[in-house]
C-alpha positions, -999 to +999 in steps of 0.1 A: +399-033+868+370-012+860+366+012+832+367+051+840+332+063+836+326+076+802+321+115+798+286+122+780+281+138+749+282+176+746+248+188+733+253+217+708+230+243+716+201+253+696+192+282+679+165+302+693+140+309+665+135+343+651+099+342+661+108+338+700+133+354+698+119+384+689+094+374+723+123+377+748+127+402+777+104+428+790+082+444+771+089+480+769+076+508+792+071+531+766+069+536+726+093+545+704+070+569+690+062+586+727+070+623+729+092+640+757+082+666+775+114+679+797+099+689+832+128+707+849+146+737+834+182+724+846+193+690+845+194+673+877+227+657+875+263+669+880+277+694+853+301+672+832+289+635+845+280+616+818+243+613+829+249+654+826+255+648+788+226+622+782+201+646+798+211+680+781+208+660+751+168+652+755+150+682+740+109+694+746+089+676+716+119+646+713+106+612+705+123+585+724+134+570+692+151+598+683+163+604+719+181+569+712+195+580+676+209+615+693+233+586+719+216+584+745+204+552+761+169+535+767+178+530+805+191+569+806+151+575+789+136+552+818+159+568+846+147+605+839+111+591+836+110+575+867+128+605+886+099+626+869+128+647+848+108+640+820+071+627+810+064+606+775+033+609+763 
């Protein structure tokens, strides 16, 4: 008769450090501190959709961080930037 193999030992897993972790992900694509500039006069989105309520939010002279504060979200920031709805300087 031969034993049944033996299961091996469940590692606990470790605890990222506060230094790396602070290291992890991409680095942003623009500063909290960046001012908005809106570059359209009507948002581009469907009146109503949420994306509508994000981007009536954003005001001229905003800073992101307080973009992000007012409820809406970093990706929300990004997606306006990259469709050229807005600029951040």
């Amino acid at each position: 008769m031969s034993k049944a193999p033996s299961k091996p030992a469940k590692l606990s897993p470790s605890k990222p450090s506060t230094k790396s972790a602070a290291k992890r992900g991409r680095p942003s694509l623009f500063e909290d501190t960046g001012v908005i500039q809106v570059l359209v006069k009507e948002p581009p989105h469907r009146t109503g959709s949420g994306r509508d309520k994000y981007s009536r939010k954003i005001k001229n002279g905003m800073t992101v961080a307080a973009a992000v504060k007012a409820g809406v979200p970093r990706q929300q920031v990004w997606s306006l930037l990259s469709r050229e709805v807005i600029s951040i300087s």
